[in-house]
C-alpha positions in Angstrom: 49.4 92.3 83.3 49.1 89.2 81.9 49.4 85.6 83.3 52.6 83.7 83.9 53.0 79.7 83.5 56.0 78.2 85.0 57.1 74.9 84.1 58.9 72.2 86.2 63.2 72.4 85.2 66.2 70.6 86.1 69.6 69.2 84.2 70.2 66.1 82.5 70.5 64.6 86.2 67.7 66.1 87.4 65.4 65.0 84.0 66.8 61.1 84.3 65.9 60.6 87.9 61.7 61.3 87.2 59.2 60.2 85.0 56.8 63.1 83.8 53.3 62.8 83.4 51.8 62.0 80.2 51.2 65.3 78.3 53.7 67.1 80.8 56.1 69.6 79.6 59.4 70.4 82.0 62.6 72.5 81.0 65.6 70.9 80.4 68.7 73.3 82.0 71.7 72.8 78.7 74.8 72.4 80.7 76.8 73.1 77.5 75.4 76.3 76.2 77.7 76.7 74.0 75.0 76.8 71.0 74.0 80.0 72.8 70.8 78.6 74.1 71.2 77.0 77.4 67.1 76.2 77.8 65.3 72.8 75.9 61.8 72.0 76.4 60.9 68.5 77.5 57.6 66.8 76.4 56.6 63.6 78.7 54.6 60.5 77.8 54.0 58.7 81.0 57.4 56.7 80.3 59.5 58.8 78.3 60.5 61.8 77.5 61.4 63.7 74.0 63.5 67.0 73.9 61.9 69.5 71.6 64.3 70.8 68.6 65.4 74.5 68.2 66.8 76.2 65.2 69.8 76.2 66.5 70.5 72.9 68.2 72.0 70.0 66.3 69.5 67.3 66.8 69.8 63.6 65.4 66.5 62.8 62.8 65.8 58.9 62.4 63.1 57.7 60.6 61.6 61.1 59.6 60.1 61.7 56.7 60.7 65.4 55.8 58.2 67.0 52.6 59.5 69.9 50.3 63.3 70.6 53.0 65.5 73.1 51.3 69.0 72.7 51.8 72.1 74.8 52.2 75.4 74.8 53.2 78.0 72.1 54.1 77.8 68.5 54.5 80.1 67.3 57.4 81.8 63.7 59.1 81.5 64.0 62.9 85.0 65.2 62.9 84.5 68.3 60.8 85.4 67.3 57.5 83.4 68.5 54.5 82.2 66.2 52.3 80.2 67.9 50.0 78.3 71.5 49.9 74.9 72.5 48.5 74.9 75.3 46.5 72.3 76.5 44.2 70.2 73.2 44.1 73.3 71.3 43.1 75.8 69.0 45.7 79.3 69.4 45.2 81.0 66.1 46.8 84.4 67.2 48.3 86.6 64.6 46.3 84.4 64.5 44.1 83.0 60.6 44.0 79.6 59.4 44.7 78.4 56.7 46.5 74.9 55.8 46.5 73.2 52.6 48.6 70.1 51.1 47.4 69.6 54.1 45.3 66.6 54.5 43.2 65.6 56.3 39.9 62.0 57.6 38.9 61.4 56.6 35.5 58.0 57.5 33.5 56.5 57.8 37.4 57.9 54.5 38.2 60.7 53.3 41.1 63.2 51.1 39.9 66.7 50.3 41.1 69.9 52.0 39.8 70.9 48.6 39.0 67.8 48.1 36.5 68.2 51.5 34.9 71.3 51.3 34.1 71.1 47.8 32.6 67.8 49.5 30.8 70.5 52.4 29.3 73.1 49.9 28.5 70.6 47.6 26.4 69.3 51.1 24.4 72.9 51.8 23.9 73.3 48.0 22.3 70.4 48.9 20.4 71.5 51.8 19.2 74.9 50.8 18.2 74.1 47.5 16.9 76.3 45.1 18.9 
């Protein structure tokens, strides 16, 4: 028979009232399992601690960079609404506008701003045209 490890666990509560040691990992017990998976993993730092992603959660990314992510499925607003879908390498927005902050175009390998590529289309259109 093999070995079995068995890790410190608690809820929310339990996790907010200690500070694990550096390198320490605890189980977190969901008290909504309504994702069907009541269990998270906890990784400690000495001073925090971060809660380990599953396939199935719905976790919160900020400042991640994420290489070669394939999408599918629907884009929604915290209240449900769709907003777009991805289908077949394509996003369909759901009333069909597009808005786009500080958005920028690769051009020949190079970055430049929406801004300066399409004032770069709009002066080969004069060109072309003649105006």
């Amino acid at each position: 028979m093999g070995v079995s490890i068995k890790f410190r666990r608690g809820t929310a509560t339990e996790h907010g009232s200690f500070t694990g040691s550096e390198g320490e990992i605890t189980v977190l017990k969901s008290a909504d399992s309504a994702d069907g998976n009541p269990w998270r993993l906890k990784v400690h730092d000495g001073a925090a601690s971060y809660t380990v992603p599953t396939i199935d959660s719905a976790d919160s990314l900020t400042n991640k960079t994420m290489t070669s992510p394939k999408w599918d499925g629907t884009i929604s607003d915290t209240s449900s609404n769709s907003l777009a879908s991805i289908t077949g390498g394509q996003i369909v927005f759901a009333d069909g506008a597009v808005i786009l902050n500080n958005a920028d175009v690769i051009d020949q390998a190079a970055t430049k701003t929406l801004e300066a590529m399409m004032e770069r289309v709009a002066r080969k259109n004069q060109m072309i045209l003649g105006d």
